[in-house]
C-alpha positions as CSV (number, residue, x, y, z in Angstrom):
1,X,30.6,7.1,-12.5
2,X,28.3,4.0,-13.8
3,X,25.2,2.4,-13.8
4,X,25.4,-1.2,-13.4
5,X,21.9,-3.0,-14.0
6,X,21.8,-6.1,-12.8
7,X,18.9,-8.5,-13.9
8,X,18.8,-11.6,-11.4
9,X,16.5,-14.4,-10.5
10,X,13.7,-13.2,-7.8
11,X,15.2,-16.6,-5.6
12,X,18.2,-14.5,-5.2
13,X,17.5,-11.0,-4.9
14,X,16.7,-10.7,-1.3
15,X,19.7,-12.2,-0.5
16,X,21.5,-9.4,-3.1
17,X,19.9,-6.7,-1.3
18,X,21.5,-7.6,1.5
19,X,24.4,-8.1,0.5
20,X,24.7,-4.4,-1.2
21,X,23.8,-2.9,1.9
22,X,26.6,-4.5,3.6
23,X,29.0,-3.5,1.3
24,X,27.6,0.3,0.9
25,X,25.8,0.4,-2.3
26,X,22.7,2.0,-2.9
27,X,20.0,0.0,-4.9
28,X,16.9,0.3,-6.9
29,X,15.1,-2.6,-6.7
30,X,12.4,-2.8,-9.7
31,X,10.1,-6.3,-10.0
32,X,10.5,-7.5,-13.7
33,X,10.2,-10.5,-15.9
34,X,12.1,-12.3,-17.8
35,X,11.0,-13.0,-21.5
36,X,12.4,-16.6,-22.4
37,X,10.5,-18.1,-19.5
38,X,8.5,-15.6,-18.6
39,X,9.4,-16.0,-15.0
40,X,10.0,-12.9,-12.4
41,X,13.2,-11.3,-12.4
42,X,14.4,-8.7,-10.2
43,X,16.0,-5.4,-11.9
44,X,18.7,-3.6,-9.5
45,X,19.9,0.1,-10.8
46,X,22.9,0.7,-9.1
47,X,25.1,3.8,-9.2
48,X,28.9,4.2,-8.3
49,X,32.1,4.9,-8.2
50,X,34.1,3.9,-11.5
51,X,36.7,2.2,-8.8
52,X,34.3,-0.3,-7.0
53,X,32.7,-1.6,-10.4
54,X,34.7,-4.7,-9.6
55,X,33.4,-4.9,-5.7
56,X,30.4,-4.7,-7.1
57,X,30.6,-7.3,-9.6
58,X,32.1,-10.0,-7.1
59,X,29.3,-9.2,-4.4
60,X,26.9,-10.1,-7.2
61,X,28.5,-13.0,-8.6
62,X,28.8,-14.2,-5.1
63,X,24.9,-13.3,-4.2
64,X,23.3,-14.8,-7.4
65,X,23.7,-18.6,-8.5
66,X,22.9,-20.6,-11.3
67,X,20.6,-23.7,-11.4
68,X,19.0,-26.2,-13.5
69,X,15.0,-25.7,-13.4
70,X,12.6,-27.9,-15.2
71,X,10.5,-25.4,-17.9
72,X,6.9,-26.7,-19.6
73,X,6.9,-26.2,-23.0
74,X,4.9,-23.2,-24.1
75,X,2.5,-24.1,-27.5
76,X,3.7,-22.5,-30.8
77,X,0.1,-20.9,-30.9
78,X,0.4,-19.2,-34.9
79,X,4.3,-20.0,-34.5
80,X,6.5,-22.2,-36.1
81,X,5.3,-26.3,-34.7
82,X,9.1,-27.5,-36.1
83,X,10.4,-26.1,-32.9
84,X,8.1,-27.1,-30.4
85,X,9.3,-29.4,-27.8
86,X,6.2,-31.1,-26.2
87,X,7.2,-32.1,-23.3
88,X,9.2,-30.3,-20.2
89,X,13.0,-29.5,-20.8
90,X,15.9,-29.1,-18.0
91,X,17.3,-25.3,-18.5
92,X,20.2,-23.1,-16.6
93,X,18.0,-20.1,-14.8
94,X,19.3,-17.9,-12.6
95,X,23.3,-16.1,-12.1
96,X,22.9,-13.0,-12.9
97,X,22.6,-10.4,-16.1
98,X,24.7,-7.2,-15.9
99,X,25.1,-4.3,-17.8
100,X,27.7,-1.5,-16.8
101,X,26.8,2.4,-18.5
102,X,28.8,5.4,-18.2
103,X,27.1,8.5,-16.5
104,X,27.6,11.7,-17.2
105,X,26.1,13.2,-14.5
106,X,24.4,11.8,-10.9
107,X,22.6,14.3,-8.3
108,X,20.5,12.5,-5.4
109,X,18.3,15.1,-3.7
């Protein structure tokens, strides 16, 4: 058994949701943000089998794209001015962040 957590965009988590509950997975959906652009993310916590990890990867890589977003800078208020970039920057956002846990145990009630 694992826990994937996936960590994606909000733009595409709607669409991921779906997608999961076409394929059979069951989802927690939590609102989070992300802490390099302090943007909002959305957190899924999804349980399974150890032999559709790999399903479960593909319908998230497939759900969740990547894309170049224009980010303000944010003023080094107390922090270091050497890095400050005045002016707005061109960044990748979005894909997705996983992380895949072994579980010991899993009951749903």
């Amino acid at each position: 058994m694992k826990l994937v957590m996936a960590v994606v965009q909000d733009k595409d988590s709607n669409r991921l949701m779906n997608a999961l509950v076409d394929h059979n997975f069951r989802t927690t959906k939590l609102a989070t943000t992300g802490g390099f652009l302090k943007a909002g993310n959305t957190t899924f916590m999804i349980g399974t089998e150890d032999h559709r990890v790999d399903k479960l990867l593909s319908v998230i890589k497939e759900n969740c794209q990547s894309r170049d977003q224009m980010v303000a800078p944010v003023s080094p208020m107390g922090g270091n001015a050497d890095s400050y970039v005045p002016y707005p920057v061109e960044v990748e956002v979005g894909g997705a962040t996983i992380f895949v846990l072994p579980i010991e145990q899993f009951h749903h009630f």
